[in-house]
N, C-alpha and C positions, 0 to 999 in steps of 0.2 A: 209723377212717380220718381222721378231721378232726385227732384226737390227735396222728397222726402228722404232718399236715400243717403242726399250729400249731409239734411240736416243730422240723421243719425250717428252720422260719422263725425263732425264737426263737435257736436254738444259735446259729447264726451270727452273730447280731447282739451275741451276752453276748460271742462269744470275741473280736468285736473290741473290745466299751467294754473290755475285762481286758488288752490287748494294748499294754505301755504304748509311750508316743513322745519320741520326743526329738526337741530344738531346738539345730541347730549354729549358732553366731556364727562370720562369715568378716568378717573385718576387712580391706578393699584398698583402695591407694593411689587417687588419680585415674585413670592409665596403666591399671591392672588393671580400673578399673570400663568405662572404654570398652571394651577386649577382651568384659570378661562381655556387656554390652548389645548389643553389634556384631553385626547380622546374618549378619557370614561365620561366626559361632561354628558358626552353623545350619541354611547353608542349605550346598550340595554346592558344591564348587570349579569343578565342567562346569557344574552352573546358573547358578554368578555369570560365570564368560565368556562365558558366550549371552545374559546381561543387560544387561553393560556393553557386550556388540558390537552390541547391538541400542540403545543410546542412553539407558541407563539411569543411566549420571551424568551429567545433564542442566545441571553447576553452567557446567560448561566452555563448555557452547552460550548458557547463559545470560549470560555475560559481556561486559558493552557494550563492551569493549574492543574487541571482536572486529566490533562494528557499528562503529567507530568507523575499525579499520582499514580496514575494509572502504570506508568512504564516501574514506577517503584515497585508497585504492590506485586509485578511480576518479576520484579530482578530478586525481591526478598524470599517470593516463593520457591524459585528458581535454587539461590543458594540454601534453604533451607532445605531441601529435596536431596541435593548433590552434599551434602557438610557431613553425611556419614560415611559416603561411599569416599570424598577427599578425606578424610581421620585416617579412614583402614590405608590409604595409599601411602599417606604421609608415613605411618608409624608402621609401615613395609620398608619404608626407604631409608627413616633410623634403625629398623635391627638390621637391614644389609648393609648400611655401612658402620654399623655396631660389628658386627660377625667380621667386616673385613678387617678391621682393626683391629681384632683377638686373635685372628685364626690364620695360618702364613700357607696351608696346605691346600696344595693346585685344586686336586681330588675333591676336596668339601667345596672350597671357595665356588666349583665348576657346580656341583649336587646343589649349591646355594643359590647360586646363581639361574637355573634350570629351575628350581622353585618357586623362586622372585617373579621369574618369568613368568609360569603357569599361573599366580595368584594373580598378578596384574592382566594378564593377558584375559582372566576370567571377570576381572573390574571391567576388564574395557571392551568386552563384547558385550556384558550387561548393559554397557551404557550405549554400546552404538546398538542394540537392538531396538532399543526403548527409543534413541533417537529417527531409525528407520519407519517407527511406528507412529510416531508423532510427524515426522515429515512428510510420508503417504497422507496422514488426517491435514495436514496443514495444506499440502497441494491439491490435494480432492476440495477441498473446501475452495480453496479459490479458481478448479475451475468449474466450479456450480456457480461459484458469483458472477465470473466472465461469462458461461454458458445462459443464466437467468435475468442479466444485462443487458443482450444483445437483441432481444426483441426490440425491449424500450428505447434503445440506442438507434434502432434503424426507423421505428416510428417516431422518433424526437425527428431527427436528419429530415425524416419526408415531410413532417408538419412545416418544415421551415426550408423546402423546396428545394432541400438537399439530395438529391436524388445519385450525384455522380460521388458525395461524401459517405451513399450511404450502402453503395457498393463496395468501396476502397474499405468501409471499414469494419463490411465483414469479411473481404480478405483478411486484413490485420488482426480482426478476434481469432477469425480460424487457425491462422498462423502463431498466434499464442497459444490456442488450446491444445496444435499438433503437437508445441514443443513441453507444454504440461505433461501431455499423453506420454512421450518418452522421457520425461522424467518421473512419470508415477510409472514407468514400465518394469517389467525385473532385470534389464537387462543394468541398468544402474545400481540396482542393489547386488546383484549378483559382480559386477564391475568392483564396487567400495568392499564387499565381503573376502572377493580375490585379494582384492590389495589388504585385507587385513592379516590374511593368513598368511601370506604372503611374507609380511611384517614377523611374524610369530615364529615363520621357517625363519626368517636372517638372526633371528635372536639366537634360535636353538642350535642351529648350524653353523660351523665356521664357514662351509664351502658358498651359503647364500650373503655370508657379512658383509661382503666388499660390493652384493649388488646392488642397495640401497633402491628396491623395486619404489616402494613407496613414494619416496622422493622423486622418482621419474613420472610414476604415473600423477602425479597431483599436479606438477610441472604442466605435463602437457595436458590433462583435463581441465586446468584453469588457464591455461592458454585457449586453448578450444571454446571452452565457454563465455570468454570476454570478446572474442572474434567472433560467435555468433549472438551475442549480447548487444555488441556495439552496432554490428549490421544490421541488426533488426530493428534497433530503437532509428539507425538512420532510416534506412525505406521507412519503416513506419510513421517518423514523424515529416518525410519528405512529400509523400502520399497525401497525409492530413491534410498538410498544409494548401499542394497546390489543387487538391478534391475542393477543398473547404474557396479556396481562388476561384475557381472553374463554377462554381454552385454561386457564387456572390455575383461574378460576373455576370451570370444567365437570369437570375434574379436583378440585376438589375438594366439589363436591357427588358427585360419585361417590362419593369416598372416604368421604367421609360415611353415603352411604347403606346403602353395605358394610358399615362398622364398627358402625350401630345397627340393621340389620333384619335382617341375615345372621346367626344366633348363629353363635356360635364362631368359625367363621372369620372373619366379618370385622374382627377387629383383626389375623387373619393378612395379609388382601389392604391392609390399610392400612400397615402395616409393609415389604410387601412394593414398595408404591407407592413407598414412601420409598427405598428401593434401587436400584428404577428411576428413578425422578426424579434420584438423584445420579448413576449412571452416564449417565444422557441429558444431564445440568448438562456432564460432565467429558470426554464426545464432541464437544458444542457447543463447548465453550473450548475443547478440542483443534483440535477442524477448522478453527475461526473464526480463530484464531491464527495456526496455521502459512498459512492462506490468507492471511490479511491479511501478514504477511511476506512472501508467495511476491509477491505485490503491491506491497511496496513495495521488494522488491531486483530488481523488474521496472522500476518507473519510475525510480528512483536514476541510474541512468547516463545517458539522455536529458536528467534534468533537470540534472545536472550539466554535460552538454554545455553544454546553451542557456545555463547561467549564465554558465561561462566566457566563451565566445563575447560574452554582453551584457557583459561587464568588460572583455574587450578590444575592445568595436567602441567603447565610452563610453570607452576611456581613447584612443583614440582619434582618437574626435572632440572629447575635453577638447584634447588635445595642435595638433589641427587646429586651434582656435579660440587656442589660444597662440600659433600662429604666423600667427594674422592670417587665416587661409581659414577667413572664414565658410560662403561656400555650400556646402566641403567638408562641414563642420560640421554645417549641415541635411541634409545628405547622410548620413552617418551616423547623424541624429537618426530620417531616416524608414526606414533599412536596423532597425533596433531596433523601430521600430512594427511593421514586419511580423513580425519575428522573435518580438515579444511574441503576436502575433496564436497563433502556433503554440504557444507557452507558455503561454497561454491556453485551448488547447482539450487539452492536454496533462493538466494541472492540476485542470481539473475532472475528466476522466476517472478520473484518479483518486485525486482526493477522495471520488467518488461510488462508486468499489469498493472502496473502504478502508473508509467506513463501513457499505457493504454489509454489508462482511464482519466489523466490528465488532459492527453491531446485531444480527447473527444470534450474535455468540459472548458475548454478555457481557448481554443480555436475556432473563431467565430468564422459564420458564411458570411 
C-alpha cells in the first residue's frame, strides 16, 4: 500500500521535469505595449461602464482648471448682481460732489448732505440684508455637513482602532457646531444691525461724529474672533495629533503582542492589521477630502460676495474723496467696518471646519 502510494506521487512529478517548454520572444512597438498592459485587455466592457459611470476616471475631477472656473463663474455672477446697485452709488457720489461744486450755502449743502446719507444708507442696508441672509444659508449649510459627517467620522476612527481619536474628535465637532450655533444665533445680527445704525446716527449727528462706534466695534470683534480662531485650531489640531499618537501606539503594542505570543497566527493578524490600516488610511483621505471640498465650494460664493462688494464700496469712497466729499468718505470707510465685521465671523467659520476636516483626513493613527 505505501508502494503504491509513493508510486503515485513520484509518476507524476518525473512526467512533468521530462515534459519539455518553451520560451516565445514577442517583440512590440510602444502603441502595442500600452494595449498588452491596459486593463480594458481584461477586465468585461459592462464592468468598465459601471466604473467610469461611477467616477472611476477621476483625472477629469481632478483638474484645477475646473476649480478655477468654477471660482470665475461665481466672481462674474457676483459683479453682475452688485453693477446696478454700484452705478446708482457711483452716480450719487457725482451729483454730491457736482452740487458741492455749484452751491456755497451751509443750509442746502447740510439738506444735501442728509439725503446723500438717507439714499446710501437705504443701498446699504439692501445689501447687508441680503447678505445676513445668504450668511445664515451659508452657516446652516455647513453645520449639516459637520453635523452629517460625524457619524462616518467616528465609525472611520473605530474601523481603524482609533477609539481615543475618536472621542477627542467629537469634542472638536461639538466645539465647532457650538461656535456655528452663536454665529447663526441673533445675537450677531442684532450685534452687526447695532453697529449699523449706529453708523447712520454718526452721519446724521454732529454730537455721535467724533465717536467713530463702528471703527471700535469691528476693532475688537476681529480681535475677538482671531483669538478664538487661533485657540481653537491650536487645541484642536494638538488633540488630533497626540489622539491620533495614543491610537497608533496602542495599536501597535497589539500587533506586537499578536505576532510574538500567538504562534502561527500572529504574523497572520499582523499582516492582516496592515490591510486594515490602509483601507481605514484611504476612507479617511476619502471622506476628509470630499468634505473639506463640500466646505469650501459652500463658503466660495459668500466670500466672493463680500469681496466684491468691499472693492466697490472702497472704490468708492477713493472716488468720493477725489471729488472733495470727505464725510462722504468716512461714510463709506465705516459702511466697510461693518461689512468686515460680517467677513470676519464668516472666515473664521470656516477656517475652523476646513481644518476640521483636514486634520481628521490627512492625520494618520
Amino acid at each position: 500500500m505505501k508502494k503504491l502510494i509513493v508510486s503515485a506521487v513520484i509518476i507524476p512529478v518525473l512526467i512533468m521535469l521530462f515534459i519539455p517548454v518553451n520560451a516565445t520572444e514577442i517583440t512590440v512597438n510602444s502603441d502595442e505595449s500600452e494595449n498588452i498592459l491596459s486593463e480594458e485587455e481584461y477586465i468585461p466592457e459592462y464592468v468598465l461602464e459601471i466604473i467610469e459611470a461611477n467616477g472611476a476616471d477621476t483625472q477629469t475631477y481632478a483638474d484645477y482648471s475646473v476649480l478655477v472656473s468654477f471660482c470665475l463663474s461665481v466672481l462674474k455672477e457676483s459683479v453682475i448682481s452688485y453693477s446696478d446697485t454700484f452705478l446708482n452709488i457711483m452716480a450719487i457720489v457725482f451729483i454730491m460732489a457736482i452740487f458741492k461744486k455749484i452751491n456755497d450755502n451751509n443750509s442746502i449743502l447740510m439738506i444735501a448732505s442728509l439725503v446723500f446719507t438717507a439714499v446710501i444708507a437705504r443701498e446699504f442696508l439692501v445689501i447687508l440684508s441680503g447678505l445676513f441672509q445668504e450668511t445664515h444659508d451659508v452657516l446652516n449649510a455647513d453645520k449639516q455637513i459637520i453635523s452629517l459627517t460625524l457619524p462616518s467620522v467616528i465609525t472611520v476612527l473605530l474601523m481603524g482602532g482609533g477609539s481615543v481619536s475618536a472621542v477627542g474628535s467629537s469634542a472638536s465637532f461639538a466645539s465647532v457646531l457650538s461656535l456655528l450655533e452663536i454665529a447663526l444665533s441673533e445675537a450677531v445680527s442684532v450685534m452687526i444691525t447695532a453697529a449699523a445704525v449706529l453708523l447712520i446716527f454718526e452721519k446724521l449727528s454732529p454730537a455721535f461724529s467724533e465717536i467713530n462706534c463702528s471703527k471700535f466695534v469691528k476693532k475688537y470683534t476681529v480681535m475677538f474672533l482671531t483669538f478664538i480662531t487661533s485657540l481653537m485650531i491650536t487645541v484642536v489640531t494638538y488633540q488630533t495629533v497626540l489622539n491620533a499618537k495614543t491610537d497608533s501606539l496602542t495599536t501597535r503594542t497589539v500587533k506586537f503582542a499578536a505576532s510574538n505570543f500567538i504562534p502561527i497566527v500572529g504574523s497572520a493578524v499582523g499582516e492582516s492589521y496592515k490591510s486594515i490600516s490602509a483601507g481605514v488610511s484611504y476612507l479617511k483621505t476619502s471622506l476628509g477630502g470630499i468634505t473639506s471640498a463640500a466646505v469650501f465650494f459652500t463658503f466660495v460664493p459668500i466670500v466672493v460676495n463680500i469681496a466684491v462688494i468691499k472693492i466697490f464700496l472702497s472704490f468708492a469712497g477713493f472716488t468720493a474723496s477725489l471729488c472733495g466729499c470727505s464725510d462722504e468718505k468716512n461714510f463709506f470707510d465705516g459702511i466697510l467696518n461693518v461689512i468686515d465685521i460680517l467677513f470676519a465671523i464668516i472666515i473664521c467659520s470656516a477656517i475652523l471646519s476646513f481644518m476640521l476636516m483636514f486634520l481628521f483626513a490627512f492625520v494618520s493613527l
